[in-house]
C-alpha positions in Angstrom: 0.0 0.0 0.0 3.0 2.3 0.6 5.6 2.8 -2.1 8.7 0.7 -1.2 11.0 3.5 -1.9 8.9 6.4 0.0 10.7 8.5 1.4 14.3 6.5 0.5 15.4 3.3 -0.6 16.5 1.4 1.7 18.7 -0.4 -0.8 21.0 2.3 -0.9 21.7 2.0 3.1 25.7 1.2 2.9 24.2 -2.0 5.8 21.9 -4.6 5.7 18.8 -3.3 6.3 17.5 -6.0 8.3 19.5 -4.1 11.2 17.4 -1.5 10.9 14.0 -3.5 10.7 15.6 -5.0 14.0 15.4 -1.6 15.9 12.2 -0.9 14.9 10.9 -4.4 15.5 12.4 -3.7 19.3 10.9 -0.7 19.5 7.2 -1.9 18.5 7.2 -4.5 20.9 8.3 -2.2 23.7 5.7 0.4 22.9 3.1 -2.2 23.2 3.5 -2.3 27.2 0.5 0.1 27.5 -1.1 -2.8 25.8 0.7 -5.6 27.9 -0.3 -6.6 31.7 2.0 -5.6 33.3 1.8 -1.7 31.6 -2.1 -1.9 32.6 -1.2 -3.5 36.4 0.2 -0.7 37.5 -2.6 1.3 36.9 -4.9 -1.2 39.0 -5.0 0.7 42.1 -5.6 4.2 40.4 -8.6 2.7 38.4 -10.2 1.0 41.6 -9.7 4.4 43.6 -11.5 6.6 40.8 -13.7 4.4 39.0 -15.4 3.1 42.5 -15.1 -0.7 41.2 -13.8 -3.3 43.4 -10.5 -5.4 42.4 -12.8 -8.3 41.4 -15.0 -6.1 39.2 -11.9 -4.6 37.4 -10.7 -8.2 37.0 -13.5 -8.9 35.3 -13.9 -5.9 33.4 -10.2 -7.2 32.1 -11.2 -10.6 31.3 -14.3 -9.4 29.4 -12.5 -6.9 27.6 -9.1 -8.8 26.2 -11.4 -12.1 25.6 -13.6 -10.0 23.5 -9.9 -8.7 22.1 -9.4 -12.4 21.5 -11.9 -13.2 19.2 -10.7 -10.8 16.4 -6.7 -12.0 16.5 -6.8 -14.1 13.7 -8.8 -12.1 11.1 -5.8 -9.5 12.0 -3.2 -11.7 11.3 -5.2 -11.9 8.0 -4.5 -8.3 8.2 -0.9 -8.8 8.1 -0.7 -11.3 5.6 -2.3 -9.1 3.3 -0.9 -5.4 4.0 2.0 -6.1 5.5 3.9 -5.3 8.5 4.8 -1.5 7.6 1.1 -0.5 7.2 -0.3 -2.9 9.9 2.4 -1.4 12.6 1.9 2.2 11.4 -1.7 1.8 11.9 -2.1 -0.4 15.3 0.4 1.9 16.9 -1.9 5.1 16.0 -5.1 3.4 17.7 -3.3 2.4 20.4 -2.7 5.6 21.0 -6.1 7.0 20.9 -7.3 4.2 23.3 -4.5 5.2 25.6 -6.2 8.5 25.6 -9.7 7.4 26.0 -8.7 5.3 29.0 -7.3 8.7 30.4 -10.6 10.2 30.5 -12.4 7.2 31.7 -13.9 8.4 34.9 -14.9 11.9 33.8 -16.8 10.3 31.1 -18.2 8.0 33.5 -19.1 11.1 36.1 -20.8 12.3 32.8 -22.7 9.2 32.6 -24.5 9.2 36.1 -21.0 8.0 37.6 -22.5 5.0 38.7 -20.3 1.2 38.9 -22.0 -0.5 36.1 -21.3 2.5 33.2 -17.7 2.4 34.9 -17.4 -1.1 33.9 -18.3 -1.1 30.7 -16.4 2.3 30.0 -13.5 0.8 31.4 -14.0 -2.6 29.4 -14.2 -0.8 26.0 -10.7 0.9 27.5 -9.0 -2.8 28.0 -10.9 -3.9 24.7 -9.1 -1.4 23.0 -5.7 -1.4 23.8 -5.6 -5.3 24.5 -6.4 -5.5 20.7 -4.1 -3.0 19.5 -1.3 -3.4 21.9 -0.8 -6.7 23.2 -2.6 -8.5 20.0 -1.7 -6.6 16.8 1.1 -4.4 17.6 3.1 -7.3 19.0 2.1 -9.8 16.6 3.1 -7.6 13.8 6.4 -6.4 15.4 7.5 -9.8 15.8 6.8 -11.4 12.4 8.1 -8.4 10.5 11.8 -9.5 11.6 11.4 -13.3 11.0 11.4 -12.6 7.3 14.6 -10.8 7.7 16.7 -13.4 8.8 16.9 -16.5 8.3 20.5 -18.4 9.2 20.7 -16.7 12.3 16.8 -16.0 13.2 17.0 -17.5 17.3 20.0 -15.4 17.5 18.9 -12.4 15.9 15.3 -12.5 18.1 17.0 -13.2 21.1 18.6 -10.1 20.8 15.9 -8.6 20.7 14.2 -10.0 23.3 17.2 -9.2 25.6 15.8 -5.9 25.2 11.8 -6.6 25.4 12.5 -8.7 28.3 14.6 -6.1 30.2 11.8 -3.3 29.1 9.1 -5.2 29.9 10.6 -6.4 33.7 11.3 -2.9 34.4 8.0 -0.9 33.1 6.2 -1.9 36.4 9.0 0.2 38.2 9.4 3.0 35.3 5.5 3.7 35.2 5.0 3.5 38.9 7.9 6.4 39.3 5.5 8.3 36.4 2.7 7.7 38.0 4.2 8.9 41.4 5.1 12.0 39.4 3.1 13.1 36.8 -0.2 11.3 38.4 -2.2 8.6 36.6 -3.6 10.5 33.9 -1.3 12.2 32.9 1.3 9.2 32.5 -1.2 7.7 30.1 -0.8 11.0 28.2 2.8 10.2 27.9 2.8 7.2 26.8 0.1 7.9 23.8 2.2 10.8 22.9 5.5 8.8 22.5 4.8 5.6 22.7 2.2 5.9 20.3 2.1 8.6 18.1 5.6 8.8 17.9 6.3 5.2 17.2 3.9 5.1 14.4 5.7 7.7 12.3 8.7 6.0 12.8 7.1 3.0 11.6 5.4 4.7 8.5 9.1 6.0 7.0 11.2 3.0 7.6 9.8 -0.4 7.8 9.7 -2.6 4.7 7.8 -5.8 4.9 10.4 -8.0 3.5 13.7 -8.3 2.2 12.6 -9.3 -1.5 10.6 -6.2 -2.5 13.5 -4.2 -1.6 15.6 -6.2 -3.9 17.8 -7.6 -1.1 18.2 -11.3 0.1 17.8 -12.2 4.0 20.4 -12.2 6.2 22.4 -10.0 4.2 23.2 -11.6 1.2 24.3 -9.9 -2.0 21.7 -9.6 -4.1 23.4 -11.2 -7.3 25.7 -13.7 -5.5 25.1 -17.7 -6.0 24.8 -18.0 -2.2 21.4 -19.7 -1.9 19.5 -18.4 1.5 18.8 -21.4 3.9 15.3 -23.2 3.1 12.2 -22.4 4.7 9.7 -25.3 5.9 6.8 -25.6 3.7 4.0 -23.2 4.7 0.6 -24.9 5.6 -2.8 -23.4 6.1 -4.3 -22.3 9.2 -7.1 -25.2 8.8 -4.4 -28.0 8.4 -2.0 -26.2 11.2 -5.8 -26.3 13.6 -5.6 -29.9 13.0 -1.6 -30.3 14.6 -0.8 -31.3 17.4 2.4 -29.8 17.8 0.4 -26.1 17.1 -1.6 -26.9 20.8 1.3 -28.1 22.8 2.9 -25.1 21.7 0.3 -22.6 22.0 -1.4 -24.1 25.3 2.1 -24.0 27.1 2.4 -20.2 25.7 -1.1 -19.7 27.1 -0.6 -21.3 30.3 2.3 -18.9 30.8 0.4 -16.0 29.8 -2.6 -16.9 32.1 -0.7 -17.4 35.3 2.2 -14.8 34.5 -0.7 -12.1 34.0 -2.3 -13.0 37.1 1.0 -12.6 39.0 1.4 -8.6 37.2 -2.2 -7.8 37.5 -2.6 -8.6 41.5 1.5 -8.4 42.2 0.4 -5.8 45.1 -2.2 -7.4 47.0 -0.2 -11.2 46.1 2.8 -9.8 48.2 0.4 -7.9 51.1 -1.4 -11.3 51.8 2.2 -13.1 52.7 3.0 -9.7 55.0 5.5 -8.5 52.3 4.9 -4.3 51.2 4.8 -2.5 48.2 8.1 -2.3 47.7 9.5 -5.6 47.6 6.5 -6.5 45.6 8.2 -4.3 43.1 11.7 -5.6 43.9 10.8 -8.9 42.3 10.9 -7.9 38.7 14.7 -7.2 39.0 15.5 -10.5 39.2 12.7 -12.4 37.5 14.5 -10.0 34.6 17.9 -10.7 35.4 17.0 -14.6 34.8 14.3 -13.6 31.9 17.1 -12.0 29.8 20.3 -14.7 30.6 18.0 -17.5 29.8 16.6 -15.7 26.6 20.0 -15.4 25.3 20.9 -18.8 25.4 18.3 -20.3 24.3 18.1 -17.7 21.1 21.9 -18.8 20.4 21.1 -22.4 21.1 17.6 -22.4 19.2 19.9 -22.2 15.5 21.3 -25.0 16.4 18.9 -27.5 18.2 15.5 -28.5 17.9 12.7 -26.3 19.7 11.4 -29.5 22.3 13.7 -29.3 24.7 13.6 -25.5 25.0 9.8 -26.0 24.9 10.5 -28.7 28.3 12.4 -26.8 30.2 10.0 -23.7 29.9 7.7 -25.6 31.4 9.5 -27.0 34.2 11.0 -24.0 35.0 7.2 -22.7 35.5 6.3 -25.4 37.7 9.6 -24.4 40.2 7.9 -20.9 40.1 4.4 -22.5 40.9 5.9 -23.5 43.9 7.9 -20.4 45.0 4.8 -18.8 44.3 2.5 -21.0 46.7 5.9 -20.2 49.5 6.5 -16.5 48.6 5.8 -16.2 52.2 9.1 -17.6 52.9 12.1 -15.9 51.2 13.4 -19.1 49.7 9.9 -18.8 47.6 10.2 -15.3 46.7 14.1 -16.6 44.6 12.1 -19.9 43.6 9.2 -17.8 42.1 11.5 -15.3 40.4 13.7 -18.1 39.1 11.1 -20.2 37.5 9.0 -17.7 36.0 12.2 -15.3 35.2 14.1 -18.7 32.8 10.4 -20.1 31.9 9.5 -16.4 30.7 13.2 -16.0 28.9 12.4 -19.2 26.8 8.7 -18.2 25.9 10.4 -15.0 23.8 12.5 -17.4 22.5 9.3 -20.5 21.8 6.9 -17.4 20.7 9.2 -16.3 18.7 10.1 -18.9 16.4 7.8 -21.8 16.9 5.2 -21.0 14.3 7.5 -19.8 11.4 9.6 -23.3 12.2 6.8 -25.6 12.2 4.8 -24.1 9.6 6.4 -21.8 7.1 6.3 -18.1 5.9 3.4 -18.2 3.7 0.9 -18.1 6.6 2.5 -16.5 9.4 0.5 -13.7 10.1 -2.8 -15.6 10.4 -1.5 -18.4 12.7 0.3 -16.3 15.0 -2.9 -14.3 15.1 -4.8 -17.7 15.9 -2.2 -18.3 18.8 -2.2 -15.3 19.9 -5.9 -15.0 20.5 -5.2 -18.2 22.8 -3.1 -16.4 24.7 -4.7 -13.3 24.9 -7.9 -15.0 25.8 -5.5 -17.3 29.0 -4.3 -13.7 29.6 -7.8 -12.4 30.4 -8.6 -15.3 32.5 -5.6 -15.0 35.0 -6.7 -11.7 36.6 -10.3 -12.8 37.4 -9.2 -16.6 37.7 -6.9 -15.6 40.5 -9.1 -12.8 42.0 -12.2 -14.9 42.5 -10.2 -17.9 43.7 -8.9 -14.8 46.4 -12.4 -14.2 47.5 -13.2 -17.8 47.4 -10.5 -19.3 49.1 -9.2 -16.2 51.0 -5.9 -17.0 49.6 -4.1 -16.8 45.5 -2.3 -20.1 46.8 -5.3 -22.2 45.3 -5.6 -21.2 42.4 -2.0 -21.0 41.5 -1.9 -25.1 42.4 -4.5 -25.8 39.8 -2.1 -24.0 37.7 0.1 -25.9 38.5 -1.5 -29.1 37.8 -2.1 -27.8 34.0 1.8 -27.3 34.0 2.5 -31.0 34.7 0.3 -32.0 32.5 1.9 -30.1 29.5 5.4 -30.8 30.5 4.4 -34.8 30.4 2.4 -33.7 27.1 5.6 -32.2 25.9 7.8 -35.2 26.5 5.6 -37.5 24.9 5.3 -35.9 21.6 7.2 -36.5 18.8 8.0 -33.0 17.4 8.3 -33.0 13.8 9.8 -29.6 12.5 8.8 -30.1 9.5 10.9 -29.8 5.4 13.3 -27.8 6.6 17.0 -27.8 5.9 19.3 -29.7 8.2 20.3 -27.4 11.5 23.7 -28.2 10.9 24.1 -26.6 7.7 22.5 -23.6 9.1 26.2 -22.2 10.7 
């Protein structure tokens, strides 16, 4: 839809402009966080005070609104497919924006509206409807697969760069909005974000992203153009209906899910999760330091090892390494639980980035990305949604988050004996080995 060389070719770049598509891919993902959980958790507390709604109803409000987000993932990954990650990016970021600003104003327009709880949920819904969609759905999605067809040789490697950076962003937003927030105020650190994380982003996104390497007249990885050297083989793309019908598509995407559910619930209530074990605010906050420190090590490795091995054992360790943190989360009252739970959930969330990443493109092929990751990804926006509430009403049940976080754990064991059990098949791909 947008002229390839508008406003410059990026053939004449004297580099390989997959570098460039690198940054921006970074970039997309990290402006997302108003989108993400744990960009919207911090703002919990804030919407409970002025909205009047309790925690459960905002929970809920959150599950409603990113399940309804859910439903529409795939048709945008049809989106993508079709228009490309330039114009999808360049568009998602702009909306994003303006739902960023709409949830700013939230509880005026509710005032407006007779001020009473049930227009406040619904107003607020619309506000996690909105920027679930466009943040954490589409804006992510589309960052993502706009690299993979970049590189190819060194694809684990080249995305686990990145996600050193998306995992050390993402770790340390909770702290970076919460000092914003204790600044600027609520409202007005929404207004920030829309302005640059939004707004800005998507002009930066209009002028340089090309979808792929080919309609620039470039090879990936950086190949010359008119040398012999062949680029490694992609697996043979398959539909969306015959990928539905794989196996190896739900151990993948459930395990991504399962994360997403428990992992959201953890961001969304980390306040009141620490307060009920007799631990404050503050070393609530503390544990995203080193759930990062462990989210970016194990992120790297696994990126440098992924060229080189098969995806299962990544994919088994991920989910082992939740079920350590299932346990130092049912213990955070002891201190050995608070290290357990930022272990597990720090290595387990390191190799999700790396799983997420590649899994699809792997399994599958090019040809269809966009709509399968859209697929998946409305499974683990839809897990995402239920966290919050899952974990909120099992608080109000139980009088305790312990219970629920044991069922999770009991999904865990059953994927990680799931995982060990079936054969992975990665498809016509070349050999690994001829990959370096």
């Amino acid at each position: 839809m947008i002229p390839i060389n508008w406003p410059f070719n990026p053939n004449k770049v004297p580099f390989f402009y997959g570098w460039v598509i690198w940054g921006l891919s970074t970039l997309g993902i990290l402006f997302s966080i108003p989108g993400q959980t744990m960009g919207l958790a911090v703002f919990t507390d804030s919407f409970i005070e002025v909205l009047g709604l309790t925690r459960t109803e905002l929970s809920l409000a959150y599950l409603f609104g990113t399940v309804g987000s859910s439903l529409f993932l795939a048709r945008a990954g049809r989106w993508y497919d079709l228009l490309g990650g330039r114009t999808m990016i360049t568009v998602s970021s702009i909306v994003l924006s303006l739902m960023i600003l709409y949830i700013s104003f939230v509880d005026e327009l509710s005032y407006s509206l007779g001020g009473s709880s049930s227009i406040s949920f619904i107003l607020i819904m619309i506000g996690y409807f909105g920027v679930r969609f466009f943040g954490q759905g589409v804006l992510t999605s589309c960052s993502r697969n706009v690299l993979l067809l970049w590189f190819i040789k060194k694809r684990g490697l080249v995305g686990g760069m990145r996600n050193v950076f998306v995992s050390l962003g993402f770790s340390l937003a909770p702290l970076f909005l919460a000092s914003l927030i204790s600044f600027f105020g609520w409202r007005e650190t929404l207004w920030i974000l829309a302005l640059v994380g939004g707004f800005g982003f998507s002009l930066l996104a209009l002028v340089f992203i090309r979808d792929d390497p080919e309609s620039c007249g470039m090879k990936a990885d950086g190949i010359d153009f008119k040398s012999e050297e062949r680029t490694p083989a992609e697996t043979e793309s398959i539909t969306l209906y015959e990928v539905k019908r794989n196996p190896i598509f739900w151990i993948y995407s459930l395990s991504l899910s399962m994360h997403a559910l428990f992992g959201t619930a953890i961001v969304f209530h980390i306040i009141s999760i620490f307060e009920e074990v007799g631990k404050g605010k503050a070393e609530a906050f503390s544990y995203f330091i080193p759930a990062a420190i462990f989210s970016t090590t194990s992120n790297l490795l696994a990126s440098w090892a992924a060229d080189k091995v098969h995806l299962k054992p990544i994919l088994i360790i991920m989910l082992f390494s939740f079920c350590i943190g299932s346990l130092g989360f049912i213990n955070l009252q002891s201190n050995w639980g608070f290290w357990i739970l930022a272990f597990g959930f720090g290595v387990g969330g390191g190799l999700w980035g790396v799983l997420s990443n590649l899994s699809y493109i792997r399994f599958f092929g090019p040809k269809h990305l966009g709509e399968i990751s859209g697929f998946s990804a409305s499974l683990t926006v839809f897990a995402s949604a239920i966290g919050p509430a899952a974990f909120s009403l099992g608080f109000d049940y139980f009088g305790s988050y312990a219970a629920p976080a044991k069922i999770c754990l009991g999904f865990l064991i059953v994927l990680l004996i799931t995982s060990i059990l079936l054969d992975h098949n990665e498809g016509k791909r070349l050999d690994l080995a001829n990959l370096n």
